[in-house]
PADREN-555274 format. One record per residue: x, y, z of N, C-alpha, C in turn; residue in three letters; chain. Coordinates in steps of 0.1 Angstrom, whole numbers, plus 5000, padded with zeros to 4 digits. Example, Ala and Ser with C-alpha at 12.3 -4.5 7.8 and 13.67 -1.06 7.14 Angstrom:
2
> 5132/4943/5078/5123/4955/5078/5132/4967/5078/ALA/A
> 5128/4978/5071/5137/4989/5071/5129/5000/5079/SER/A
END
This chain:
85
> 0460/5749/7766/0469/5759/7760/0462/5773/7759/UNK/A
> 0469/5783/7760/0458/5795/7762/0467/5804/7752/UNK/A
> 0461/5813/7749/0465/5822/7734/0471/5833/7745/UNK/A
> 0489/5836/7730/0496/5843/7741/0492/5859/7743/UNK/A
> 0481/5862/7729/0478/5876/7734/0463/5882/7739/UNK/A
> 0454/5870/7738/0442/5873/7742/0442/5867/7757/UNK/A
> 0448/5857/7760/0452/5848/7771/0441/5841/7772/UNK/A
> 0430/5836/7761/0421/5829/7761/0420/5815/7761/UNK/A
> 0418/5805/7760/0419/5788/7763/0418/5788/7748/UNK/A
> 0421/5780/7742/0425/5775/7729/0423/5763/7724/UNK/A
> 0417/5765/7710/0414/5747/7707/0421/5739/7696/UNK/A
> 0426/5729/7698/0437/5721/7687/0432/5722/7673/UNK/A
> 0445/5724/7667/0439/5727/7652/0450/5724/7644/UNK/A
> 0447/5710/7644/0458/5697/7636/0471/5699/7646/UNK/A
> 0482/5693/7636/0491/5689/7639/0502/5695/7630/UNK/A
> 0515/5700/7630/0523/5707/7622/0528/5696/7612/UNK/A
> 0539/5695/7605/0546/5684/7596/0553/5679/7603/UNK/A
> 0559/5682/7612/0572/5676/7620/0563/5671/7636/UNK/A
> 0551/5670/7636/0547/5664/7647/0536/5671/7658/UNK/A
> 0543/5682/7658/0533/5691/7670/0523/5694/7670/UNK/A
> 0516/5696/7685/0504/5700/7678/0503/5715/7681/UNK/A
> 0491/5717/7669/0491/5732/7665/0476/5735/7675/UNK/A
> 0472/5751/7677/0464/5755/7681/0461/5768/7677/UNK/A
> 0445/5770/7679/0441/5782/7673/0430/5788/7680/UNK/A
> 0433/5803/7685/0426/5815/7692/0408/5812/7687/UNK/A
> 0400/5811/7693/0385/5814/7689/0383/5827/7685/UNK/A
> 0392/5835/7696/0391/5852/7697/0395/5860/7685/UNK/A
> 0410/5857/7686/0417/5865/7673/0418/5858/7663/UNK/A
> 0423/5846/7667/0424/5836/7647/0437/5834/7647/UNK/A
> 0443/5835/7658/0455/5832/7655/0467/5822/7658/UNK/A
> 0468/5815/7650/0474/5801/7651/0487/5798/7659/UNK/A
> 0492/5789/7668/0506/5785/7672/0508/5770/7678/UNK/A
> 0515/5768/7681/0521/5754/7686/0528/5753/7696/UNK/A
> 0529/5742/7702/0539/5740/7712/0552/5741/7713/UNK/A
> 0558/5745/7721/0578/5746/7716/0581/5734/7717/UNK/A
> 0590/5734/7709/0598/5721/7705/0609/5721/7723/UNK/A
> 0606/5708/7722/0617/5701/7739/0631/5703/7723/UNK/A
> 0643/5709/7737/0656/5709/7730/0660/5698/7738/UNK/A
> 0672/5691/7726/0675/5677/7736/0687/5686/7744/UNK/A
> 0698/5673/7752/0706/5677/7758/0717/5683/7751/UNK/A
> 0723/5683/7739/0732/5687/7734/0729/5702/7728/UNK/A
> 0713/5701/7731/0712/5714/7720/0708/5717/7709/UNK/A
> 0707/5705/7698/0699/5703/7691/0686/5703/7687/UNK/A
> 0679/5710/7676/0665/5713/7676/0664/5697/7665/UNK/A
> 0666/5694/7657/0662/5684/7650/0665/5672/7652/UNK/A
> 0677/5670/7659/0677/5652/7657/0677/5651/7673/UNK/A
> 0676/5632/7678/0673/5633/7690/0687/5628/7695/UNK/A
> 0687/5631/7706/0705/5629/7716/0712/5621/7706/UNK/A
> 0708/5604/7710/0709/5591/7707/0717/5593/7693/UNK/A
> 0712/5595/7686/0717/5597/7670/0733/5613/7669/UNK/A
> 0730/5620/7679/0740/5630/7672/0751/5622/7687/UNK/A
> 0747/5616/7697/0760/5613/7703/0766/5600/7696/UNK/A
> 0757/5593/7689/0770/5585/7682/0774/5593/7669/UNK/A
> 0770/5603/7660/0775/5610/7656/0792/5616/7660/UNK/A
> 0789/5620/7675/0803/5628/7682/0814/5615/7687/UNK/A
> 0805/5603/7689/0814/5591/7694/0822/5587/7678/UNK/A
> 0817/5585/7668/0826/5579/7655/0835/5591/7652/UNK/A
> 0834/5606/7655/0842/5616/7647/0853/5612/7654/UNK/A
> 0851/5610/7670/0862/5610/7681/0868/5596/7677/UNK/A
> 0866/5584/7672/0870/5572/7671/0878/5569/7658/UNK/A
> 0877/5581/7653/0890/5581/7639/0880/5583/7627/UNK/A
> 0870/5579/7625/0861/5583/7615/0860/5592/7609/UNK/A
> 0854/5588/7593/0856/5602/7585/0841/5609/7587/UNK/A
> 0840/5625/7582/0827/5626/7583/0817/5618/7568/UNK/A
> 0823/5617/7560/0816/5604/7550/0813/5592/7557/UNK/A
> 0822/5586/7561/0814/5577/7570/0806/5577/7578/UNK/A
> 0809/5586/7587/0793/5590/7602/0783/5597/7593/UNK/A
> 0789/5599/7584/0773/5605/7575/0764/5590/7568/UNK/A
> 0774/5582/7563/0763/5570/7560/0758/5560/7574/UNK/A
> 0768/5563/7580/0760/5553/7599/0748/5559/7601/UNK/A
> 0751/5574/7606/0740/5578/7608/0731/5583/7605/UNK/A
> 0732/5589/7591/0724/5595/7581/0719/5611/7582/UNK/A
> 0731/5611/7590/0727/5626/7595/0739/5636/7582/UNK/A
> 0736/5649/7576/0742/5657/7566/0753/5663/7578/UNK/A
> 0766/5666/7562/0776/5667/7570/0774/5679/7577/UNK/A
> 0773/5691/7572/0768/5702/7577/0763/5704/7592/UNK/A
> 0755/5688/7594/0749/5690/7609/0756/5682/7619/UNK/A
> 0768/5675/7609/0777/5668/7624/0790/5679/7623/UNK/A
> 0794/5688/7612/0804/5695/7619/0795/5707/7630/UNK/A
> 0786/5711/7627/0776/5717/7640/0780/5714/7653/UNK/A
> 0772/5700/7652/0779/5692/7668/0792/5690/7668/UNK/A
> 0800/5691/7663/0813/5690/7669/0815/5706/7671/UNK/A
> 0809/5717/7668/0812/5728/7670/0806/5732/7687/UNK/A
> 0794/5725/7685/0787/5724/7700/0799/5716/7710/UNK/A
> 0806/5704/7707/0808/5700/7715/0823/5704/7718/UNK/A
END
């Protein structure tokens, strides 16, 4: 990984909370991470799998109380995907 303003080679320096790993400039000091992969729907936090059965129970007559306790995903983030989809 090389630093995006010195363009120097870079050495790992831990890991974020959500997984990634972080890195840090020898040159300037200055810290960053890898980008997050977006799945196919577009989603930065949850993965496909979980928000397409999300969109499969809304479509199947389901309340969003219910697809909220299947999947455990907040309602807030399955009317999202239905706004995505």
């Amino acid at each position: 990984m090389t630093c995006h303003s010195c363009v120097v080679e870079c050495k790992k320096a831990g890991k974020r909370s959500d997984g990634l790993q972080r890195y840090r400039c020898a040159q300037c000091g200055k810290t960053f991470s890898d980008r997050k992969q977006f799945g196919a729907i577009g989603h930065k936090q949850i993965d496909d799998s979980k928000a397409l059965l999300a969109l499969q129970l809304i479509v199947e007559g389901n309340s969003l109380r219910t697809t909220h306790r299947i999947t455990g995903l907040a309602r807030n983030t399955i009317l999202r995907l239905l706004e995505l989809a």
